[in-house]
Structures are given as structure tokens and as C-alpha cells.
C-alpha positions as CSV (number, residue, x, y, z in Angstrom):
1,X,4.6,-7.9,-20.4
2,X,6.4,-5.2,-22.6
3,X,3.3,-2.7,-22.2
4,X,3.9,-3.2,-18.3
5,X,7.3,-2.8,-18.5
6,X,7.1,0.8,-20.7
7,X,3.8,1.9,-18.3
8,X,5.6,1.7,-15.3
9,X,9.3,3.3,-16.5
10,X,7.0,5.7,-17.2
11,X,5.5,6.1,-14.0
12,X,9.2,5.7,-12.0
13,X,11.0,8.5,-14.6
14,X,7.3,10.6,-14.1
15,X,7.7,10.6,-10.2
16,X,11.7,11.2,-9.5
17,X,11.4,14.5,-9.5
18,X,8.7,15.0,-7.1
19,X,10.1,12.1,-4.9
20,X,13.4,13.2,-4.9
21,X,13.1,16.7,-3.6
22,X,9.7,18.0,-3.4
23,X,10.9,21.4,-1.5
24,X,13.2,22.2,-4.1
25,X,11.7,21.2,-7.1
26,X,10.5,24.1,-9.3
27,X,6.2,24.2,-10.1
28,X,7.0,23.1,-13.8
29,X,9.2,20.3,-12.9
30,X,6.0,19.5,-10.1
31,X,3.4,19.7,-13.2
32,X,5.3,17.5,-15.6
33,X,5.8,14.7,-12.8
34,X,2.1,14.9,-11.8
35,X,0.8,14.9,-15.9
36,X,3.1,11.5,-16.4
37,X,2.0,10.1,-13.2
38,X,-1.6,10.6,-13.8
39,X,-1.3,9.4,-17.3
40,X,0.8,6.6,-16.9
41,X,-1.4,3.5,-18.3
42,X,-0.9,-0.2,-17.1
43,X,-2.7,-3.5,-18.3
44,X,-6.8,-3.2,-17.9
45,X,-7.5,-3.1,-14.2
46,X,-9.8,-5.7,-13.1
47,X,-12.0,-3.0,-11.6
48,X,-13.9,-2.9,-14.6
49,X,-14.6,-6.9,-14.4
50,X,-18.4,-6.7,-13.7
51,X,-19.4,-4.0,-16.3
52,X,-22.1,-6.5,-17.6
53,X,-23.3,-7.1,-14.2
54,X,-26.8,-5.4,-13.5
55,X,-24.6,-3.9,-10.2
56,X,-22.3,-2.1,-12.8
57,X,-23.6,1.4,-12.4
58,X,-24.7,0.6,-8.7
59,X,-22.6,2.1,-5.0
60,X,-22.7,-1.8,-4.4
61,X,-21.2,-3.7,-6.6
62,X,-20.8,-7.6,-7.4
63,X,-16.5,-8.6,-7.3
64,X,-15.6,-9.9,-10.6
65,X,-14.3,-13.6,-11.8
66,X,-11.0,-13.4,-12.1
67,X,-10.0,-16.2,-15.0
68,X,-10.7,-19.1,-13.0
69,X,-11.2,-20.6,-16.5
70,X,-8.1,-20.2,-17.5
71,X,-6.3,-21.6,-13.8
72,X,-2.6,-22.1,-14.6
73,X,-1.9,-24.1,-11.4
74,X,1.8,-24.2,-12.0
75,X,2.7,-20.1,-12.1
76,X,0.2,-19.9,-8.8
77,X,2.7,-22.5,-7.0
78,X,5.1,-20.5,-7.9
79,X,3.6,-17.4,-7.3
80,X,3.0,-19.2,-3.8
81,X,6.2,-20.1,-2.9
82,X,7.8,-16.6,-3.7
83,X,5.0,-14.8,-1.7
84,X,6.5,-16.9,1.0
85,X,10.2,-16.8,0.2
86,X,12.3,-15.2,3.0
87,X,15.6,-15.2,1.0
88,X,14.3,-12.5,-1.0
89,X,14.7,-10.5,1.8
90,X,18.6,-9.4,2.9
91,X,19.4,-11.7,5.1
92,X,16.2,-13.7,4.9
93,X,14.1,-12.9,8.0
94,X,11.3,-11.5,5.6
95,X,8.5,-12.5,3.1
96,X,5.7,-10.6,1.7
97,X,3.1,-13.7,3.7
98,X,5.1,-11.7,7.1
99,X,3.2,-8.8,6.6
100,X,0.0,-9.9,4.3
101,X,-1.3,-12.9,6.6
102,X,-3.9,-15.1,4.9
103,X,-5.7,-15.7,7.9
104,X,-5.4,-12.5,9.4
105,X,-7.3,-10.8,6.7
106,X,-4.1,-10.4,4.4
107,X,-2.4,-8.0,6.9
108,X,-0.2,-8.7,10.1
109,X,-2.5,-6.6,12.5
110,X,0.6,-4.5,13.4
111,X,0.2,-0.4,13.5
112,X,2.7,0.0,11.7
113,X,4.9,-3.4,9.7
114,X,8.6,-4.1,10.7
115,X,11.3,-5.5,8.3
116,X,14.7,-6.6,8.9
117,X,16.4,-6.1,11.3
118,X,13.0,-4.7,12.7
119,X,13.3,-1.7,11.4
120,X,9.8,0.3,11.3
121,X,8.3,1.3,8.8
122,X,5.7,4.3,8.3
123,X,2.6,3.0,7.3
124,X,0.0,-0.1,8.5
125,X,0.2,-2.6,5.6
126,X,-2.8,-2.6,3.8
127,X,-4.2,-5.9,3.1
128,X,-4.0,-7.9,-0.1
129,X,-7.8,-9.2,-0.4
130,X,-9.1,-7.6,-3.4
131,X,-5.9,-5.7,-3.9
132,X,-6.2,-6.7,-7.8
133,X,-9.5,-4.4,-7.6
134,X,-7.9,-1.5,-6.6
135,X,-7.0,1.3,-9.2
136,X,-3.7,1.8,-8.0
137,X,-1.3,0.0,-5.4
138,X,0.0,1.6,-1.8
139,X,-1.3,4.0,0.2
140,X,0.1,6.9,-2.0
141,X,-0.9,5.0,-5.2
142,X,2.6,5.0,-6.5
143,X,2.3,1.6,-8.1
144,X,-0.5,1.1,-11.2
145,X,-0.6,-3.0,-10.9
146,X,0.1,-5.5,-8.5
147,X,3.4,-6.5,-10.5
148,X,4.7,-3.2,-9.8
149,X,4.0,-3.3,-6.0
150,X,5.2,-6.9,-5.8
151,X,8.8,-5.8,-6.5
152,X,8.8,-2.5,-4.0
153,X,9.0,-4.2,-0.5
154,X,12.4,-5.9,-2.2
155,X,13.8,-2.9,-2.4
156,X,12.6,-0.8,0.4
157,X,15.2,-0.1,2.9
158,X,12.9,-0.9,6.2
159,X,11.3,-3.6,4.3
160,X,13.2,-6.6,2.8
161,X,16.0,-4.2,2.5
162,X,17.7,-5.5,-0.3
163,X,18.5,-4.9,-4.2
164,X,16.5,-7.0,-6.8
165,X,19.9,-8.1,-8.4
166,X,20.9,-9.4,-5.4
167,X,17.6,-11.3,-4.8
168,X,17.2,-12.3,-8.4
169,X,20.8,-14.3,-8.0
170,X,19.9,-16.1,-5.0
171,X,16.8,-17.3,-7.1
172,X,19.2,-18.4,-9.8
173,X,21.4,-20.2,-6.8
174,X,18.5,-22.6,-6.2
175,X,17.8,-25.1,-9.0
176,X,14.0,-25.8,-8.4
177,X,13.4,-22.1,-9.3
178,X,15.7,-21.9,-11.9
179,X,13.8,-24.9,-14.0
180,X,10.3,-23.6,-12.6
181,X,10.8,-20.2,-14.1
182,X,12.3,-22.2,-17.0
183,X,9.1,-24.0,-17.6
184,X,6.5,-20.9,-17.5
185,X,8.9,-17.9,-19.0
186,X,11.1,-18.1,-21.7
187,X,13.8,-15.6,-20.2
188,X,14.1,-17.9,-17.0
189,X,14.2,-15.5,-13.8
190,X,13.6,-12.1,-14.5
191,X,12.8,-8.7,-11.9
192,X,9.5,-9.0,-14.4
193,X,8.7,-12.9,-14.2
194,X,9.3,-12.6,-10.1
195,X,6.8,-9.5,-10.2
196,X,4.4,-12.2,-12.5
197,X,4.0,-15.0,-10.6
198,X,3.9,-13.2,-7.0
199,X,1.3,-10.9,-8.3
200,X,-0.5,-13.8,-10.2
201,X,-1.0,-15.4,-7.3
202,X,-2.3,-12.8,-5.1
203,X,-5.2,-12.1,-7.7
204,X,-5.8,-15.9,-8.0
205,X,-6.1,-16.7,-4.5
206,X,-6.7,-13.1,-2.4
207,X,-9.6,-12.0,-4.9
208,X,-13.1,-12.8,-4.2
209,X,-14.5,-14.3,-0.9
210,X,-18.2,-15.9,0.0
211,X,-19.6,-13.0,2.3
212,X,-22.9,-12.6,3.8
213,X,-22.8,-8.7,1.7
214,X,-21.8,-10.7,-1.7
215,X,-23.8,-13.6,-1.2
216,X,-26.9,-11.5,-2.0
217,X,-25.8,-10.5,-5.1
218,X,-26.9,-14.2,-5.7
219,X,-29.9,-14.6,-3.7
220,X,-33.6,-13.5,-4.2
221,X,-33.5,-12.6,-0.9
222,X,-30.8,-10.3,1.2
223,X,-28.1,-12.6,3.4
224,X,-27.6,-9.4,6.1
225,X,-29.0,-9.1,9.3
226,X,-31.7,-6.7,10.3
227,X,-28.9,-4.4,11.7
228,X,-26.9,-5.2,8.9
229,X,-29.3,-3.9,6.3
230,X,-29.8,-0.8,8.4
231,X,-26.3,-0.2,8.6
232,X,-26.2,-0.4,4.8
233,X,-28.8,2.1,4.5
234,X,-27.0,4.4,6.7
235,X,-23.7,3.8,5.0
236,X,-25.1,5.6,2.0
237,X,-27.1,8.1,4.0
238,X,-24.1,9.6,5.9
239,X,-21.9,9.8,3.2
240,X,-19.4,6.8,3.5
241,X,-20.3,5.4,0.1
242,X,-19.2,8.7,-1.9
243,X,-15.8,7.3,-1.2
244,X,-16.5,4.0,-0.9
245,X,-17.9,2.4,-3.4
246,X,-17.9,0.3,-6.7
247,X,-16.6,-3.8,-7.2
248,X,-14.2,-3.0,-3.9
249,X,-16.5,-0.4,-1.9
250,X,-12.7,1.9,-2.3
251,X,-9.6,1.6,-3.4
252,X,-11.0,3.2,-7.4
253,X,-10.3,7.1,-5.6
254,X,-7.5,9.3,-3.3
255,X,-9.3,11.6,-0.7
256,X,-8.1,14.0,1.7
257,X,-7.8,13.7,5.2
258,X,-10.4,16.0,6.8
259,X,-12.1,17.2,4.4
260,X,-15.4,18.1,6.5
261,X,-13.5,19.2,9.5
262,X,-9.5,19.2,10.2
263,X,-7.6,15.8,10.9
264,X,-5.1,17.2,12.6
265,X,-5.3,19.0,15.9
266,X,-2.6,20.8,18.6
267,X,-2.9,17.7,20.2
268,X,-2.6,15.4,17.0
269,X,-0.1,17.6,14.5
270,X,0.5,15.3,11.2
271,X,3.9,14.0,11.2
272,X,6.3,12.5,7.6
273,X,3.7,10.1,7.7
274,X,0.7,12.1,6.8
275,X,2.1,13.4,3.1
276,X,0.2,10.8,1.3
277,X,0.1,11.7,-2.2
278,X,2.4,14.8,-1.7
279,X,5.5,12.5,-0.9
280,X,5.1,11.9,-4.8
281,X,3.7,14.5,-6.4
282,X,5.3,17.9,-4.3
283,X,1.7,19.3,-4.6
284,X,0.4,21.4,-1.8
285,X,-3.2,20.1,-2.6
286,X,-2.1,16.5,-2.3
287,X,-0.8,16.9,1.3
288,X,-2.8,15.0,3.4
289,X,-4.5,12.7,0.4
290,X,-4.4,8.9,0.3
291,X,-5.8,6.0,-1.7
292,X,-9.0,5.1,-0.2
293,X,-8.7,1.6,1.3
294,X,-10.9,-1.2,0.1
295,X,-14.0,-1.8,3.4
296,X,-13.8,-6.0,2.0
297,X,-12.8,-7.8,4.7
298,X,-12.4,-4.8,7.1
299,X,-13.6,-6.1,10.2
300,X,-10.7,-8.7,9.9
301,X,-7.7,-6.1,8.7
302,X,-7.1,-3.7,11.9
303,X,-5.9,-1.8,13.4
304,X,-7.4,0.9,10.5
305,X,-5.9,3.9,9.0
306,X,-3.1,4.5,7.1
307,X,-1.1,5.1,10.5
308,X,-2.8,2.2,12.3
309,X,-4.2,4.5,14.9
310,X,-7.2,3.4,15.5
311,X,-8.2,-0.1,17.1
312,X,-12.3,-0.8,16.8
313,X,-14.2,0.1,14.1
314,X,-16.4,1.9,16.0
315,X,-14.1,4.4,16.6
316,X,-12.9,4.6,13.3
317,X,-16.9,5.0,11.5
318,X,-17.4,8.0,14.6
319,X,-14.1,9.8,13.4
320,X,-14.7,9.2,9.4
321,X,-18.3,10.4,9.9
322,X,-17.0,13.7,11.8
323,X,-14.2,14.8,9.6
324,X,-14.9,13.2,6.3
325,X,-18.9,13.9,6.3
326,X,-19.0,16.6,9.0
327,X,-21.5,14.3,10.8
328,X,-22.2,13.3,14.4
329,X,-23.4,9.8,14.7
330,X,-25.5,8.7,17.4
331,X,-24.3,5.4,19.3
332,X,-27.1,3.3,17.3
333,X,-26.1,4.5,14.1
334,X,-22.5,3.4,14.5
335,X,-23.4,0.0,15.5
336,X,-25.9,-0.4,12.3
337,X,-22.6,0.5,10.4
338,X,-20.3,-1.6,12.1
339,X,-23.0,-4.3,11.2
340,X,-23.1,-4.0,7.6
341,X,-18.8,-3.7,7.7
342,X,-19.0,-7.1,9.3
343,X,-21.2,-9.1,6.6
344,X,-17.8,-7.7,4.5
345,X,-16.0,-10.5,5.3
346,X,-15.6,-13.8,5.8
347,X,-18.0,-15.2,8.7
348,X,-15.5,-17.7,9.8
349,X,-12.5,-15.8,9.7
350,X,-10.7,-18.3,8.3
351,X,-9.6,-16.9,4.5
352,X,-7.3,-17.0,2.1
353,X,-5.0,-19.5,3.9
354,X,-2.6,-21.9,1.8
355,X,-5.3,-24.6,0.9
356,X,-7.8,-22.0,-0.6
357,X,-7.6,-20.5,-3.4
358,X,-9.6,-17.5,-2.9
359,X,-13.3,-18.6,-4.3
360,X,-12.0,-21.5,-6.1
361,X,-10.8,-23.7,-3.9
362,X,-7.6,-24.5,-5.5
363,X,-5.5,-26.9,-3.1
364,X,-1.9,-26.3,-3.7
365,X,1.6,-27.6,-2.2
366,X,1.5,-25.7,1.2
367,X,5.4,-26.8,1.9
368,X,8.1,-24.9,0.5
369,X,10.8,-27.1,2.1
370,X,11.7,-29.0,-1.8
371,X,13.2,-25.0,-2.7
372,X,16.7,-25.3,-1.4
373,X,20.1,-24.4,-2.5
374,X,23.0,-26.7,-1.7
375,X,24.7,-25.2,1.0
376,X,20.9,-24.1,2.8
377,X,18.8,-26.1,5.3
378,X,15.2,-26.4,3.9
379,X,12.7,-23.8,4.6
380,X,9.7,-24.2,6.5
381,X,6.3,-23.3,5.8
């Protein structure tokens, strides 16, 4: 918990200058913000979880156990129940489960994600499944682990729109959290035991789901379709897997926008939410450059995009193909891909909700009515 904490002081203190002013700033004050942000060091990343897995040095990778061994059931009910607590939010209209829907592939299927007092934000929210696997959090990377992520929405103005001493005392106002926290962390309810269990629970239950594409990892035979297996073939022939790739097929690299042909047009000029990493860093060469997003589970997470812009994934393998590969994709071709994206997740559709713990099938408490202050009316699940 301490070697979080420092790692990711050191990443806020490393980015303020660049996030503050990025115009003004001068080039040094630039370099030193982009050295300590690149060089700011979290806990081991669970990307690495299947380096004994004859995948390992494979595109396609096999999604690593996650310490299902080692289940504490308790810190995931908790973890539950604050994923899903609204009071955290200003004036407790908004939980991080309004935006990341189990069900819905861990996103809300918005374009862009409103918060209180809808107020819009600027980005499509990128789903949690297999978040834990990426290398770094948001679509600008600005977070190194999940615990730091889990505490941003608080805090963000068109998100729950509040201040985390303000949330951390209504926590305190409601006794069952008080003596939860009190049973799993020594220093009761903390900004950093809050972070814990929320991001505890989102690798516990959003990491890992039986796919046709990881089922044959286990088999002697392949689980895809014919299509599917063509689309695969293509997926690596066109290009898509030099980005994605590895345990979550993305989410271990940033690219740029365009890099085969421009993104932006006369017609389509980038706008404040096409900076990507620049917002940060106040690079010029970072303009434009995002995290790439994780393909598990894609066919369930649109719209796609960092904007949301796009609504089949048709569409969105014709335009990566054009301006990230600088190739034209016959119609066949596109539907072979769109195959193999769709043995990426869940057949039924039906993942990740309250009862399921991810792979493990962990049944917990779905009813967070017995979390209530004095003076509030129960909440309901």
C-alpha cells in the first residue's frame, strides 16, 4: 500500500505541470513531467500473469488467474457495494456500476458518459473487463493501477463531482462501512482503503471470461468458426495485431491517431477531445495518441472509439484498417474480422453481473439496502 501511495504522488507531482498549462509551460518543465511520468512505477501489473504460459511470447495470448486461491470474499463485498454506492457521488445520483454495466460489457453504451447533474463528459467510458490487464488506466493513461483510477471519477467535476474528503465522511456517517473497513484495514476508511476494495473487486470479478477465442487455449482443437479463424488470420495479416496484442489483445501500448493516413479531415477537424496523451504530457508528438483499448469483449462495449463515434464494428475494422494500416479491406475481409472480434466475448451476453464473479463464480450479496445511515432511506440495488 505505501509503494502505491509514493508511485502515484509521483506520477500526480510528475504531470501538473503539463496538465496545468501545457501552452505555457517551457520544453524543460515539458521533459521533466514526461521523464517522471514515464518512470513512475506501480505494483507488478498483472499483464505479465501468464509468462509461463507457452502463449507468453505469442500475438495471442492466454488471460492470467488472478488469485482466485487466495479469494477474500469479504474486501470483494465490499469492493461490491462501493462500486455501486451513489453517495459517493455529490448529491448521490452516481456510481462507478452507472457507467461500467456488468451486463452491458462493463460500459453504459453511451457516446459519451454523463454525471451529475448530467453534465457530459468528453470521452466514451472504456469498459472495465480486463481493465486489471491493461498497462496503464484511462484513455490518456494517466493512472498506473486500477486503485488510482478508482478514486478519479470522485473527483472529476462532470463525473461524481465531488471531493474525496467529502465522500470519505459520508462513509464514516454510515456504521456498516465504518466496522467493514474496520474489519479488513487497520486505519478504518481511508481515500487508499476505498481505492482497495473498489479496485479489488473489479480484478476479482471483471477479469477473465469463458470465450469461444480463450476456450482454445484449453482445447486440442480451435472453439472459432470457420469465419472466425479466417478473421483471425486476417487480423494479423492486415496489421491489427501490431497494436493489439498480448494477455488483453491492447491496452500494453499508446498509438497515434492516423498514423497510415490522417484522422482528421475538413469535414472531421479534431476537437479538446482528440489531445490524448498531449492533455498530459504538453508534447507535440503525443497529440492525437491514446491508450490502445483492450478488443475482449468488444462486440459487447460500443459504440467504439475514444469519442464514441462509431456504431458497428464494421465500420470501425474499415476505418482502423485505412488510417491505422493504410489498407482497403474488401467487404469479405471485414466480416472475417468482425467474426473473430465476436468469439472475444461472451456468447451469451450475459457477464460479469452481481452473481458472477468473473471466472469463478463467486455468488455474493447483490443488495446493498443493509448500508444506511440514520437519517437515509435504504438504497436499492
Amino acid at each position: 500500500m505505501l509503494r502505491y501511495t509514493i508511485a502515484s504522488l509521483i506520477l500526480i507531482n510528475a504531470i501538473q505541470v503539463a496538465s496545468a498549462d501545457v501552452d505555457s509551460a517551457s520544453p524543460e518543465a515539458i521533459r521533466a513531467a514526461w521523464l517522471g511520468f514515464t518512470n513512475a512505477r506501480g505494483e507488478a501489473s498483472l499483464i505479465r500473469g501468464d509468462v509461463d504460459h507457452p502463449s507468453a511470447n505469442e500475438v495471442f495470448r492466454v488471460i492470467p488467474e488472478v488469485g482466485a486461491e487466495t479469494l477474500d470474499e469479504t474486501r470483494l463485498q465490499l469492493g461490491f457495494e462501493l462500486f455501486n454506492e451513489r453517495r459517493l457521488s455529490r448529491d448521490g445520483s452516481i456510481a462507478c456500476s452507472t457507467c461500467h454495466v456488468g451486463l452491458l460489457g462493463g460500459v453504459d453504451r453511451q457516446p459519451i458518459s454523463f454525471g451529475v447533474e448530467r453534465a457530459r463528459g468528453k470521452l466514451n467510458a472504456p469498459t472495465i473487463f480486463n481493465a486489471a490487464l491493461n498497462f496503464r488506466q484511462f484513455w490518456d493513461g494517466r493512472s498506473l493501477t486500477l486503485r488510482d483510477q478508482a478514486l478519479e471519477p470522485i473527483q472529476n467535476p462532470v463525473e461524481f463531482d465531488h471531493d474525496l474528503p467529502s465522500a470519505i465522511a459520508v462513509l464514516q456517517e454510515i456504521p456498516e462501512y465504518v466496522s467493514s473497513f474496520a474489519a479488513l484495514y487497520p486505519d478504518g476508511i481511508t481515500a487508499a482503503n476505498l481505492a482497495d476494495a473498489i479496485a479489488y473487486y473489479e480484478i476479482m470479478n471483471f477479469t477473465g471470461v469463458s470465450t469461444p477465442y480463450l476456450r482454445q487455449f484449453d482445447a486440442e482443437t480451435s472453439s472459432l468458426s470457420r469465419r472466425a479463424q479466417r478473421g483471425q488470420k486476417r487480423f494479423v495479416e492486415v496489421g491489427c495485431a501490431s497494436c493489439h496484442n498480448g494477455v488483453n489483445l491492447g491496452g500494453n501500448s499508446y498509438q497515434k491517431l492516423g498514423t497510415a493516413s490522417s484522422w482528421f479531415s475538413t469535414d472531421h477537424p479534431p476537437s479538446e477531445a482528440d489531445q490524448g496523451l498531449y492533455g498530459r504530457t504538453g508534447r507535440e508528438q503525443d497529440r492525437h495518441v491514446f491508450k490502445v483499448p483492450t478488443l475482449h469483449s468488444v462486440a459487447n462495449t460500443g459504440p467504439w472509439y475514444h469519442d464514441g463515434s462509431v456504431t458497428s464494428l464494421q465500420q470501425a475494422v474499415d476505418q482502423m484498417a485505412r488510417h491505422q494500416s493504410g489498407r482497403y479491406l474488401e467487404n469479405h475481409d471485414i466480416d472475417d474480422i468482425v467474426s473473430f472480434l465476436r468469439a472475444l466475448g461472451d456468447s451469451q451476453g450475459m457477464i460479469g453481473d452481481c452473481a458472477v464473479g468473473g471466472r469463478y463464480g463467486v455468488t455474493m450479496d447483490c443488495s446493498v439496502k443493509r448500508r444506511t445511515s440514520s437519517n437515509q432511506q435504504p438504497l436499492q440495488a
